[in-house]
C-alpha positions in Angstrom: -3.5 -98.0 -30.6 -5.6 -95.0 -31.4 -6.1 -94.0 -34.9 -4.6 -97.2 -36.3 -6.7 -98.4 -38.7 -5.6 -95.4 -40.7 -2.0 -96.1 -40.3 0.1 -97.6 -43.3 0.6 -101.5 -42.7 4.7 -100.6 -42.1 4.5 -97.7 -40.0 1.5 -99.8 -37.3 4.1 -102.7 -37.8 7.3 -100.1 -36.4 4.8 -98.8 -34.0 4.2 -102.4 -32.6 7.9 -103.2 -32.7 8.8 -100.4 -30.5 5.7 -100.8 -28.4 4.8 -97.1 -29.1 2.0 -95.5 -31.3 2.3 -94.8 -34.6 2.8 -91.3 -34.0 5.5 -91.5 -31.8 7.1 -93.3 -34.4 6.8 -90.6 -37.0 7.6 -88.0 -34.2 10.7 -90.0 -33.6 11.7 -89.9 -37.3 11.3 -86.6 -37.9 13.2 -85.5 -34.6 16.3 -88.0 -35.7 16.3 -86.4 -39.2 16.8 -83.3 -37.5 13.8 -81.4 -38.2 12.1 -79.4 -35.5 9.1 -80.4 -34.1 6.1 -79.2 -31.8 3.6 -81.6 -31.2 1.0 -80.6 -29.6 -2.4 -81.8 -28.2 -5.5 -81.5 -25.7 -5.7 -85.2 -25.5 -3.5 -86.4 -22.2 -3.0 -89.8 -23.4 -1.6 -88.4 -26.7 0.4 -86.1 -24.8 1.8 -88.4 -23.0 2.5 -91.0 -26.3 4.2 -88.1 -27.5 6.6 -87.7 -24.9 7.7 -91.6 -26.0 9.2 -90.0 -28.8 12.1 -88.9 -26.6 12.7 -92.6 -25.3 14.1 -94.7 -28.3 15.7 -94.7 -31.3 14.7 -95.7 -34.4 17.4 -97.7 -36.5 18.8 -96.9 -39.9 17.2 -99.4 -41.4 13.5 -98.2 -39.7 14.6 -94.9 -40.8 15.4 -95.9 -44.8 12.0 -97.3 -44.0 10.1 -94.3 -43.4 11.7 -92.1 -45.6 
């Protein structure tokens, strides 16, 4: 995924377990934590990765996780 050798070791391992980047994974954490976000981008392909944000759910325990 794009980007990923920057990525922390845990969140490219989430990422991979939810077959989505890395930042859809962070998107997804900040949106279930209730915080409101804008993402925004020029890039289609991250555009569209962001938009995966909307279609899971990250668990408790991914959430602990992150925070």
């Amino acid at each position: 995924m794009p980007g990923d050798r920057a990525t922390p070791p845990g969140e490219r391992a989430l990422a991979q377990a939810y077959g989505v980047s890395s930042g859809a994974v962070l998107l997804r954490h900040s949106l279930q934590r209730g915080l409101c976000v804008i993402p925004s981008s020029a890039n289609a392909q991250r555009l569209r990765e962001n938009r995966l944000a909307l279609k899971f759910e990250l668990s408790e325990a991914d959430m602990r996780r992150l925070d």
